[in-house]
N, C-alpha and C positions, 0 to 999 in steps of 0.2 A: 639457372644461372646463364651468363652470357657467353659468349664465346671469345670473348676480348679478359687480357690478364690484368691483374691490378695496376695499378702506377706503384713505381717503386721510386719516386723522388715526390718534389715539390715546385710550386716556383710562384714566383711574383712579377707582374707589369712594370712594378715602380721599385724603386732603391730603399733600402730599409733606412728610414729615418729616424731610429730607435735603434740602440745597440741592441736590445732587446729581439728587435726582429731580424738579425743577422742571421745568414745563412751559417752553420756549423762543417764544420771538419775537424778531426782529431785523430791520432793514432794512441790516446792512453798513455802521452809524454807528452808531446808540444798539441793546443790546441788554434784552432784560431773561429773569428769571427766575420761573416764578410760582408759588409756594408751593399755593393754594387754598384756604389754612384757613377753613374756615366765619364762627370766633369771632375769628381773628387773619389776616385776608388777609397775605400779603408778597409782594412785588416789589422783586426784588434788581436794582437799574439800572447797566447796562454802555456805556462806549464805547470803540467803538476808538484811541482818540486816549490812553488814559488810564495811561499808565505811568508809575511812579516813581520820582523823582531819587532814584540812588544813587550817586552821587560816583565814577562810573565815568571814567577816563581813555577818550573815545572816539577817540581820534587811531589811525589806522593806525603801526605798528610804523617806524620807517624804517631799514631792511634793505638795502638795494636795494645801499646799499657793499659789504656781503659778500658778497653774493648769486657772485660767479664764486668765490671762494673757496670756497664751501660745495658747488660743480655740482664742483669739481674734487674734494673729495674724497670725495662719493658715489661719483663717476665712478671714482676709483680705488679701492675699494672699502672706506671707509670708512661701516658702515651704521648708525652712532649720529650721525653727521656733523651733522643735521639738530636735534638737541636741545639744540645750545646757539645754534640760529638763533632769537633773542628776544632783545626789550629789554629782558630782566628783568624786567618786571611780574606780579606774579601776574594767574590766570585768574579774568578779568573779566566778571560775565553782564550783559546787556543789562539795560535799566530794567525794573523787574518790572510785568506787566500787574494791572490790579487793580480790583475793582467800587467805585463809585462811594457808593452808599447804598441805603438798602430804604425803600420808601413801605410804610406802615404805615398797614391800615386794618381798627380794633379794632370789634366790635360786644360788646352786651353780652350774656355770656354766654348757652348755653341750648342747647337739644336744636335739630338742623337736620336733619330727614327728609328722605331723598330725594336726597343728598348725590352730586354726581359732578364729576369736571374734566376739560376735553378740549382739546385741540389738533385745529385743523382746518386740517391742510398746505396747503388749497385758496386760503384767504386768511391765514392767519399768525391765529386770531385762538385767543386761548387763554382759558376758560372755566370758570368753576366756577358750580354753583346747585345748588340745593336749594330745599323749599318756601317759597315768600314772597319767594326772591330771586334775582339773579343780578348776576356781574360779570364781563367781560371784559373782556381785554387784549390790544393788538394795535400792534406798531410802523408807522407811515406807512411806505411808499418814497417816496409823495411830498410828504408834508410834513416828512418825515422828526421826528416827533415821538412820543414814546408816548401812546398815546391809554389811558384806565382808566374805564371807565362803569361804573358801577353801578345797578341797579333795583331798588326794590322798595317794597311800602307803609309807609310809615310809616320812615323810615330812620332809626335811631340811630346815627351813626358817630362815631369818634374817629379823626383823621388828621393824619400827621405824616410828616416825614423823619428816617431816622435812622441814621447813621455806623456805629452797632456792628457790624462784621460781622468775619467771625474774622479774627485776624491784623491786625487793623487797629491801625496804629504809636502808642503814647501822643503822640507828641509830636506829634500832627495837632495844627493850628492851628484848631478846628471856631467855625463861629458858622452860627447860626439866625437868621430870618427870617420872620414873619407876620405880615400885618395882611390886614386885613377888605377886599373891594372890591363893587362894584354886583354885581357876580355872585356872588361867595361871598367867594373868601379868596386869595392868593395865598403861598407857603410857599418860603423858600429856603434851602438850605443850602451852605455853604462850607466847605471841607475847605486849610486850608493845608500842605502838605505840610514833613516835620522841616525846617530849614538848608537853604529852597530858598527863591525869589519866586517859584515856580509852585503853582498852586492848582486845584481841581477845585469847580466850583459847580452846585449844581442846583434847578434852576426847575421849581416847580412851579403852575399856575394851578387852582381848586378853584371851579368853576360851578357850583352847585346849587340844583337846581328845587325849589320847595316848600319851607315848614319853615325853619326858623331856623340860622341860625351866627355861632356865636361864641368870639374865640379860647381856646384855654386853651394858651399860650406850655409848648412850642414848635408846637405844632400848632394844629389847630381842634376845636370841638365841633360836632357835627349835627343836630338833633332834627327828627322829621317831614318827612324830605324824600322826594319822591317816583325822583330819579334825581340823581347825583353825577359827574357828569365832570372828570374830571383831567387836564390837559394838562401834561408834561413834558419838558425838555432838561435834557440836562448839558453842560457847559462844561470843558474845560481850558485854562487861560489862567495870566498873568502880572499884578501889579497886582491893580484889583478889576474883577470884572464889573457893568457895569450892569444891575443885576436887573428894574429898574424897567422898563427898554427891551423887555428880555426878558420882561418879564409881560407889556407893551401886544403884544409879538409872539405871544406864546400866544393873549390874548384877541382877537386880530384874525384868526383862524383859523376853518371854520366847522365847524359841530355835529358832531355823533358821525355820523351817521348820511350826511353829505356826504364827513369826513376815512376813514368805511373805504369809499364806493365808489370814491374818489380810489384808497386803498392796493390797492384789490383789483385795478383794473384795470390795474395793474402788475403785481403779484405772481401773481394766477392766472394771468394770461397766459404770467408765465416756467416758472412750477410746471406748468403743463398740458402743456405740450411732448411731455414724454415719458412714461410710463405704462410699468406693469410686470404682467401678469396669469398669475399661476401656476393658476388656476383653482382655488382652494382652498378648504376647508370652509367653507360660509356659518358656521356654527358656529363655528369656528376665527375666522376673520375679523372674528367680535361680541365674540372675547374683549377685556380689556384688555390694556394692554401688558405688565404685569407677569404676566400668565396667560400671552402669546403666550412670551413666554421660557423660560416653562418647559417650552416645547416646542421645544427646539434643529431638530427636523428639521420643521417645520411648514412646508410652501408659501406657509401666509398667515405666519408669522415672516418670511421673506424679501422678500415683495409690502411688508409693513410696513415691514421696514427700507430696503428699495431708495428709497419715497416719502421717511421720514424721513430718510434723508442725502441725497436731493435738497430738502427742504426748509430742515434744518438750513445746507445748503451755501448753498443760495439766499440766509436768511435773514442769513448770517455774512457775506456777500461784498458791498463797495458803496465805502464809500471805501478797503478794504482788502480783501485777500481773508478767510481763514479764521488766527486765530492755531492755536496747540496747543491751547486750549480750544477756537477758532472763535471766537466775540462774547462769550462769558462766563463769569462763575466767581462764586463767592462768598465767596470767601476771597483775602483780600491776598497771601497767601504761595503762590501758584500756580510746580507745579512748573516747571521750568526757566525760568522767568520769564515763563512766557507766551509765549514770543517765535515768531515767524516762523521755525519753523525750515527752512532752506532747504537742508539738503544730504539731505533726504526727506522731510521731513514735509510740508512745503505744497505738492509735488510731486504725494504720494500724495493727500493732503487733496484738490485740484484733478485730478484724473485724467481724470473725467469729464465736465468741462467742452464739450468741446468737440462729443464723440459726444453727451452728456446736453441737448444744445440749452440750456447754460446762459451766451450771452455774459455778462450780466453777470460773470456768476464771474471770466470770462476778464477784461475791461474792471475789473476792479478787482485783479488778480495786474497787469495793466499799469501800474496807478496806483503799484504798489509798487514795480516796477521803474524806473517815470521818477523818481521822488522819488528815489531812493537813487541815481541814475545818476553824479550828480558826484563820489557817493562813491567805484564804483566807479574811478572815475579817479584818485581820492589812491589806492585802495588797489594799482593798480598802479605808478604811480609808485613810492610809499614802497617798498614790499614788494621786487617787480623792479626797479626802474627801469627801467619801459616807458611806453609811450603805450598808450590802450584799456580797457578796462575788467577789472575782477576782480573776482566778487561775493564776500561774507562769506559764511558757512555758519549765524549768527546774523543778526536783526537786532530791534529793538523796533517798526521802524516811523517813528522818527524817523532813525538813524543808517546809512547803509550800511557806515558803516567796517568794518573787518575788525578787532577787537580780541578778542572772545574766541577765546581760543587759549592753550594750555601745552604741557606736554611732553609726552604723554599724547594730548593732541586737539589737533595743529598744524594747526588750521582756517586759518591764514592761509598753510598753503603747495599750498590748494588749489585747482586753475586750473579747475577743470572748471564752475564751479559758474554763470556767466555766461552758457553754452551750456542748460544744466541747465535753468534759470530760464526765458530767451528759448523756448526748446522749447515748453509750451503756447500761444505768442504767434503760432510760424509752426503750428501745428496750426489753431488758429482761421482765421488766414491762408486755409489751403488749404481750411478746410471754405466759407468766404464766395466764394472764389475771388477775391480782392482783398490786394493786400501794403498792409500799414499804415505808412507812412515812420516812422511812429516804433518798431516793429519791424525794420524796413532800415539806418536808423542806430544803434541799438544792437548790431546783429550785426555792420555794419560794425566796430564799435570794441572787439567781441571779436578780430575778425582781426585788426584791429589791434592786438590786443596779441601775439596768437600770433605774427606777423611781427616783432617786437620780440627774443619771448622765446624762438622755438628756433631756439636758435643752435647748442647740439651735436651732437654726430652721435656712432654706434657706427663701431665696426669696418666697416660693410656700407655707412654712408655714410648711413645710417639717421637722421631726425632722432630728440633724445633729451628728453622730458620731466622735466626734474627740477632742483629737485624737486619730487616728485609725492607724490600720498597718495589714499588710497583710506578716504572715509567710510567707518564708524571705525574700520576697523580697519590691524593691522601685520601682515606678514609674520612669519611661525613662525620665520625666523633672522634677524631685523635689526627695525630701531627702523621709529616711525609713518610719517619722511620717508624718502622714498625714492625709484627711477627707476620711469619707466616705469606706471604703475596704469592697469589698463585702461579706466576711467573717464574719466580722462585724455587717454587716446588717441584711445577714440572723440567724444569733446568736442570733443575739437581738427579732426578729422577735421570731424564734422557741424558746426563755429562753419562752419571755411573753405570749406566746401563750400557750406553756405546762406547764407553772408553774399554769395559769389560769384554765385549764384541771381538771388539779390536786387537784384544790382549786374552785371546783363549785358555783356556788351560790353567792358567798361571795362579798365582794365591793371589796376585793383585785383584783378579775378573772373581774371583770370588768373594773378595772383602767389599768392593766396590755394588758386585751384586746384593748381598747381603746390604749395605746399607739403604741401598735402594728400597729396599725392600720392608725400612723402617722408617722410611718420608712417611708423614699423616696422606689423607686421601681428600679428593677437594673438599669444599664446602658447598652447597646450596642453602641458599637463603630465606626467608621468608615469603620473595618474591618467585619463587623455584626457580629464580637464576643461576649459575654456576657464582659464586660470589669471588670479587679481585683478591679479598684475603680472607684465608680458612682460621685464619682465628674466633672463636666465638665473641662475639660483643662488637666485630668491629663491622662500621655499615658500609655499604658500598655509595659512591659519589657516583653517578650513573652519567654526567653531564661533562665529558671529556673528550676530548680527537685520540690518544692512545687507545687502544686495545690489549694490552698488555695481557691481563688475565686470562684473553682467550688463545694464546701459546700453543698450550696442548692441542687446541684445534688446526692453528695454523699457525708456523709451520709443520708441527709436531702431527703425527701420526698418535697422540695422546687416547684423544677422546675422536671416536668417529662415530657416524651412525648406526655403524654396522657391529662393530663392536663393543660399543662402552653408549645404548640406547639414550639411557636416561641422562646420562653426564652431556648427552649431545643435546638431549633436551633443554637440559640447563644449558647449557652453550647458548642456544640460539634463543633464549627467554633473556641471556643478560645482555645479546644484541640487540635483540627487539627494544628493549631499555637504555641501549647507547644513545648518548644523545652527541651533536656533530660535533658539540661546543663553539669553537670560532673557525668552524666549515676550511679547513685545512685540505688539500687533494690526499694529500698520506691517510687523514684518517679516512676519507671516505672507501678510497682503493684496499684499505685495509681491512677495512667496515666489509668489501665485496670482497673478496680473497679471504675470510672468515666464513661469508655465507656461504661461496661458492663447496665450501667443502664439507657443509651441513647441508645443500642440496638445495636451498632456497634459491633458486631462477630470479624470484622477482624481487628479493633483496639485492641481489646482484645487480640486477636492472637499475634500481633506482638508485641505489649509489653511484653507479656508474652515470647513470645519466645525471646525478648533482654535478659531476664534475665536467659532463660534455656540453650542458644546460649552464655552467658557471662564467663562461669565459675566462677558463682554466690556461689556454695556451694562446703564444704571441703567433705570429705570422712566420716564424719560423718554426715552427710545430714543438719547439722548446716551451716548458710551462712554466708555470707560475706557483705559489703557497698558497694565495687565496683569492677567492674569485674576482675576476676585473679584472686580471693580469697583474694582482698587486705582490711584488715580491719573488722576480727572477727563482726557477729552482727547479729540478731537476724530477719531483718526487712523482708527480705525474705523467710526466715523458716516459720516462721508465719503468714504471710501476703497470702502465695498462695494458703493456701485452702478456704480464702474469695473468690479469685477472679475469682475458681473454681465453686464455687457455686455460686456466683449470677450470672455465663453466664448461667448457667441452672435453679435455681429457686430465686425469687424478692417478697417479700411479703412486706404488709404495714396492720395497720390492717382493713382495706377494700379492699384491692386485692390483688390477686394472680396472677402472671406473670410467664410464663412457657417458659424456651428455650427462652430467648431476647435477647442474643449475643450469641449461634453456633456457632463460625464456619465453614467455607465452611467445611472444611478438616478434622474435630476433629470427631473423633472414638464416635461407642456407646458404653452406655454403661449402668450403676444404679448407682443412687446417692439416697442412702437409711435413713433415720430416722433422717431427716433435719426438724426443728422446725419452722414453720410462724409465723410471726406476731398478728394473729387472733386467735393462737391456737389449730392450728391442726398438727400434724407429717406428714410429706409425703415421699412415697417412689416415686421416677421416673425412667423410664427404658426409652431411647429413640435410634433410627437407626441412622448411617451416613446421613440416606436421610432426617430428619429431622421427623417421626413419632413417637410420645409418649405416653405414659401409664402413669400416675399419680394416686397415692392410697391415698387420704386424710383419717385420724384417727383423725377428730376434738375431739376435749375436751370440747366444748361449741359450742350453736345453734348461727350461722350468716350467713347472706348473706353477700358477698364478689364480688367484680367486677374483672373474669376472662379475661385474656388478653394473646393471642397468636399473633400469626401471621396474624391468620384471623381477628383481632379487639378483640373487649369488650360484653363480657356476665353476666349478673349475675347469682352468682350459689350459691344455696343456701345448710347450709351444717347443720347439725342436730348431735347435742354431741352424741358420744358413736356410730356412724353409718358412716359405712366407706363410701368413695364415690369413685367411679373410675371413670376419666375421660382419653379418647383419643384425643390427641392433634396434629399438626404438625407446625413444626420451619420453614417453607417455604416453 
C-alpha cells in the first residue's frame, strides 16, 4: 500500500450543469444541492418533511371479513384467488417527495479563473472558488440550519429565492417576502400547495459585512460587500408561518465560523468511524470524480465511493433515514414518489449501518418505525383482523397505512415486512450489547400478529402462511397472492423467535417459540435451488431484480454455510439462477450482499462490477436506478459500502467471519473501526495473496466461533483487551 491516505471528498473543474451532478450536503432534516456556477451560484433546498398532497385515500383496505374465505380458496387450489382481494380502489402512490426552492445568487457577469467545486465528506461542507472568491455550503447537525457564506473583495451579488424548479405544479399558491434588517435583509418564500391548506415556507436571513443592500423585490441587491452569510430553514406547515419569529430565530444564532465547528463536531465524528484504504494510485486519488469514473476498475473509484455512500448516508439520515433519492432531488416529479421504499430499498439503502459505525442512521430508521407504528396496527386489523402490527411496503413518511397495492403489486398481502424493517433495529441491539424497549415492544406486536394470523395448517400439520407474496414478484404458474413465500416464512420464524429473546421467561417467549417451531421448512426445487415459495406445485420465475427468497441468507442468520450446508447450497444454486431482469443497482448490490455471505468472492465481484461497469453514478458520486445514469436514486450510493464490508468482515453474535468472499483480483488493503455483532471494533489489514491481521477492541467478555478459510475455531475475547489475530482468505 502507499503511504499517502485516501481522499475523503470529491470535486469537479466545471459547475454542475445537471441538478443531477450537484454536490450534496444534509443533516437528515433540511438537504440541499449545490450547483457551483461562478456567474449563477444555485442551491436547490430539500426537506424531509416535504411531500405533496395528492388526494390519496390513506386508509388501509378493510379486508379482514374475507380474509378466511380467500385462505380457503388458495388452500384449495385456487391461484388467481388473491386478485379480487381489494377495495376496488385504484393503485394509489404515496404523497410525492419534492424540493422546496433554489437560493439564487447572481454575480455580474465575467471570466472566473481558477474555477473548482468540492465536497469535503469530513465535515459536510461543499465548496466552490475561484480567483477573488469563494462560497460554501454546509448543512448544521446541530443547529440544524443551512449555513451559505460567501467571501470575497468587493461583492456584487443579486439574491433571491426562487420556486421554479422542474415539475413544479402551476397551481402553487407562491408569494415572496423581503425587507431590509440591521444586518442585511431577510427573504421568504411561500409555496401553497394546489386544493390543500398545507404549505411549504422558506426562510431565509441575509447578514452582510461591508457595502450596501438594497431590496430589488423579490430579492436583494449587494454592492461592495466584503462576506454574505445566509441563514436558512424551510417549513412545512398548515395556515401561515410566522416568518417574522423565524427570522429573529436565524439571527439569534451565531456566526459562520462558531455554526460549522458546532456541525463538525458531530458530523466528523460520526463520518470518522470507519475508513476504507485500498492503497491506491496517489495519481488515481487526485483525480476528480468525474475522471475516477471513468475508470470502473480503479482502487481509488471504490476507496471514493465506500466514503461517499458513507457520507451521503450519514448526511440523508436524522429525523428520517434515507428516501429513494436519500434527502434530495430537484425535480417535483421524483420517480416512484420519493417514497420510503421498504420492501428493499431502505433496507439495502441502510445495510451498513450498524458494521459502518453509523447509529445515527440506525436512531433515525427508528424514528420511522415509531411514527408509523399505530399504523401498523390499523393495518393489521383492517387487512387480517388481527392484533399486532403489519408494515406497508410503501410509505411517504407521514402515513404507515398500507394503501398502495393493485393486482399486479398486492403490497397489502404482505406480512414479512414488519420483521424486515425491526431487523436493522436488533442488529444495532446486538452490536451495543443493550435491547432497546422500544425495539422489544415492537417485535413484541409482530408476534402478536403472527399468533393471531397462522391459523392453518398443511396436510403435515404444518403452519400455513397465506396469503403470502414474495416482493415483486409471482410464481411462473399462478397469480402475485399466494401460500407459502419463503420470505414469509423466514420472517415469521425470526419476528417469533426474537421477539421471544426479547421477552425471556415469560409464557409469551414460549407461545411465540413454540409456534416457531411449527412454520414448514424451506423448499428445494427440482433445480436444487432453495425455491421463492415452499408450497408444492408452485414454480419459481427466476428472471427478477428482487431477491426476496433469499432472506434467511441475507439479512437473516437463517441458512449459512456453516450451519444449515445444504439449505446454503440451495441458496447459492437459486442465485446462480437469478436473472438481473431490468438491471436495477438494488438488485445487483443485493444479488452481492447474498453472495457475500455464501462466500462466493467472484459473484460478489461481478455484480459489483455490473454496477461500477454500468455508469451507475453522476459526477456527484450520488447514483442512479439503472445504467446511464437513468433515474436519480439513492440505492447504489448507499448500498456499496455494505457490500464492501461484508466480502471482508461477517459477524453474528457468536462469530466472527474474516475475508468470506475476496476476490481473486481485489487489492489490499484496511478496513478500519467496523462494529460486530458481539461487540467488539475491528481493524483489518489484508494482502492480494489473501493473508490478514485483525485487531479486536471487544467492549464485553465472549467467546465467539472464528471462521476463515481454514474452518471454525473458538476464540475467546476479554472486554477492554485487544486481541490480534492472523488469518488467510485462501
Amino acid at each position: 500500500m502507499t503511504s499517502s491516505a485516501p481522499v475523503h471528498g470529491t470535486w469537479e473543474p466545471h459547475p454542475a450543469g445537471r441538478w443531477e451532478d450537484a454536490f450534496l450536503s444534509g443533516n437528515g432534516h433540511h438537504g440541499v444541492l449545490v450547483f457551483g456556477d461562478p456567474n449563477a451560484e444555485r442551491v436547490v433546498v430539500t426537506h424531509h418533511t416535504l411531500v405533496r398532497p395528492n388526494g390519496r385515500n390513506a386508509a388501509p383496505p378493510q379486508l379482514a371479513a374475507g380474509l378466511a374465505a380467500l385462505q380457503d380458496r388458495l388452500l384449495a387450489g385456487d391461484t388467481s384467488a388473491a386478485e379480487s382481494f381489494t377495495d376496488g380502489r385504484p393503485l394509489e402512490w404515496v404523497q410525492p417527495f419534492h424540493p422546496a426552492f433554489q437560493i439564487r445568487v447572481n454575480r455580474p457577469p465575467g471570466e472566473h479563473p481558477g474555477y473548482r467545486r468540492d465536497v469535503d465528506f469530513t465535515t459536510g461542507v461543499v465548496s466552490a472558488t475561484c480567483e477573488g472568491w469563494t462560497g460554501r455550503v454546509f448543512v448544521s447537525r446541530a443547529d440544524d440550519v443551512i449555513v451559505q457564506h460567501v467571501t470575497g473583495p468587493a461583492l456584487t451579488l443579486d439574491i433571491d429565492l426562487d420556486h421554479r424548479l422542474p415539475g413544479a405544479p402551476a397551481g402553487l399558491g407562491v408569494g415572496h417576502g423581503a425587507v431590509l434588517t440591521p444586518e442585511g435583509a431577510l427573504l421568504s418564500l411561500r409555496a401553497r400547495y394546489p386544493d390543500s391548506d398545507r404549505a411549504c415556507t422558506g426562510v431565509t436571513q441575509v447578514t452582510v459585512t461591508g457595502g450596501t443592500t438594497t431590496l430589488v423585490p423579490p430579492g436583494v441587491h449587494i454592492e461592495g460587500a466584503r462576506s454574505v452569510l445566509l441563514l436558512t430553514r424551510v417549513f412545512r406547515h398548515t395556515g401561515d408561518l410566522d416568518v417574522v419569529a423565524e427570522g429573529r430565530a436565524l439571527r439569534d444564532l451565531p456566526g459562520h465560523g462558531e455554526l460549522l465547528d458546532r456541525h463538525t463536531a458531530l458530523h466528523r465524528t460520526a463520518y470518522e468511524r470507519v475508513t476504507l484504504d485500498l492503497g491506491a494510485d496517489p495519481a488515481e486519488r487526485a483525480l476528480p470524480g468525474s475522471g475516477l469514473l471513468d475508470r470502473p476498475d480503479s482502487p481509488a473509484l471504490l476507496e471514493r465511493l465506500f466514503a461517499a455512500g458513507r457520507y451521503h448516508l450519514l448526511s440523508a439520515s436524522g429525523l428520517f433515514p434515507p428516501r429513494l433519492t436519500g434527502l434530495w432531488t430537484g425535480d417535483w416529479n421524483t420517480a416512484w414518489s420519493g417514497a420510503f421504499t421498504q420492501d428493499a430499498n431502505l433496507n439495502l439503502q441502510t445495510a451498513s449501518a450498524a458494521a459502518a459505525a453509523l447509529p445515527e442512521v440506525t436512531e433515525a430508521h427508528a424514528r420511522l418505525v415509531q411514527r408509523q407504528l399505530p399504523d401498523w396496527r390499523d393495518n393489521a386489523g383492517a387487512i387480517f383482523g388481527t392484533r399486532g402490527a403489519v408494515a406497508p411496503a410503501h410509505t411517504d413518511g407521514e402515513s404507515g397505512h398500507s394503501y398502495h397495492f393493485d393486482r399486479e403489486y398486492p403490497l397489502h398481502l404482505w406480512t414479512a415486512g414488519a420483521d424486515w424493517l425491526l431487523k436493522p433495529l436488533v442488529d444495532h441491539d446486538e452490536t451495543r450489547g443493550a435491547r432497546d424497549p422500544r425495539t422489544a415492544a415492537a417485535l413484541a406486536e409482530v408476534a402478536l400478529f403472527y399468533q393471531d394470523f397462522l391459523t392453518r395448517t398443511d396436510d403435515d400439520g404444518h403452519l400455513v402462511v397465506v396469503p403470502s407474496y414474495s416482493p415483486e414478484n409471482r410464481p411462473a404458474n399462478a397469480s402475485w397472492g399466494t401460500i407459502n413465500a419463503a420470505m414469509d416464512l423466514s420472517a415469521a420464524r425470526h419476528a417469533l423467535r426474537t421477539a421471544a429473546a426479547y421477552h425471556p421467561g415469560t409464557p409469551d417467549a414460549e407461545r411465540w417459540n413454540a409456534l416457531a417451531d411449527r412454520l414448514p421448512p424451506h423448499r428445494v426445487n427440482a433445480d436444487g435451488a432453495l425455491a421463492e415459495w415452499a408450497w408444492p406445485g408452485l414454480e419459481d420465475s427466476y428472471d427478477h431484480r428482487h431477491l426476496s427468497h433469499l432472506y434467511g441468507v441475507w439479512p437473516l442468520d437463517e441458512i449459512t454455510p456453516y450451519d444449515t450446508p445444504a439449505l446454503a447450497a440451495a441458496a447459492l444454486r437459486a442465485l446462480e439462477l437469478r436473472g438481473a431482469e431490468n438491471d436495477s443497482a438494488h438488485g445487483h448490490l443485493h444479488h452481492a450482499l447474498v453472495a457475500a455471505r455464501l462466500r462466493d468472492g467472484d459473484r460478489v465481484a461481478h455484480a459489483l462490477g455490473r454496477v461500477l461497469h454500468g455508469d451507475f453514478f453522476h459526477a456527484s458520486l450520488m447514483s442512479a436506478h439503472y445504467p446511464g445514469r437513468d433515474v436519480y436514486n439513492a440505492d447504489a450510493a448507499h448500498t456499496l459500502p455494505a457490500v464492501l464490508i461484508e466480502m471482508l468482515v461477517q459477524s453474528t453474535p457468536g462469530r466472527l467471519v474474516l475475508l468470506p468472499a475476496l476476490p481473486a483480483d481485489f487489492p489490499g488493503g484496511a478496513l478500519r473501526g467496523v462494529r460486530t455483532r458481539f461487540g467488539a471494533a475491528l481493524d483489518l489489514t489484508w494482502s492480494r495473496d489473501g493473508s490478514a491481521t485483525a485487531v479486536l477492541r471487544p467492549s464485553r467478555s465472549v467467546r465467539v466461533e472464528l471462521r476463515t478459510s481454514s474452518g471454525g475455531e473458538p476464540l475467546d475475547l476479554v472486554a477492554g483487551e485487544d486481541r490480534v489475530l492472523t488469518v488467510r482468505a485462501r
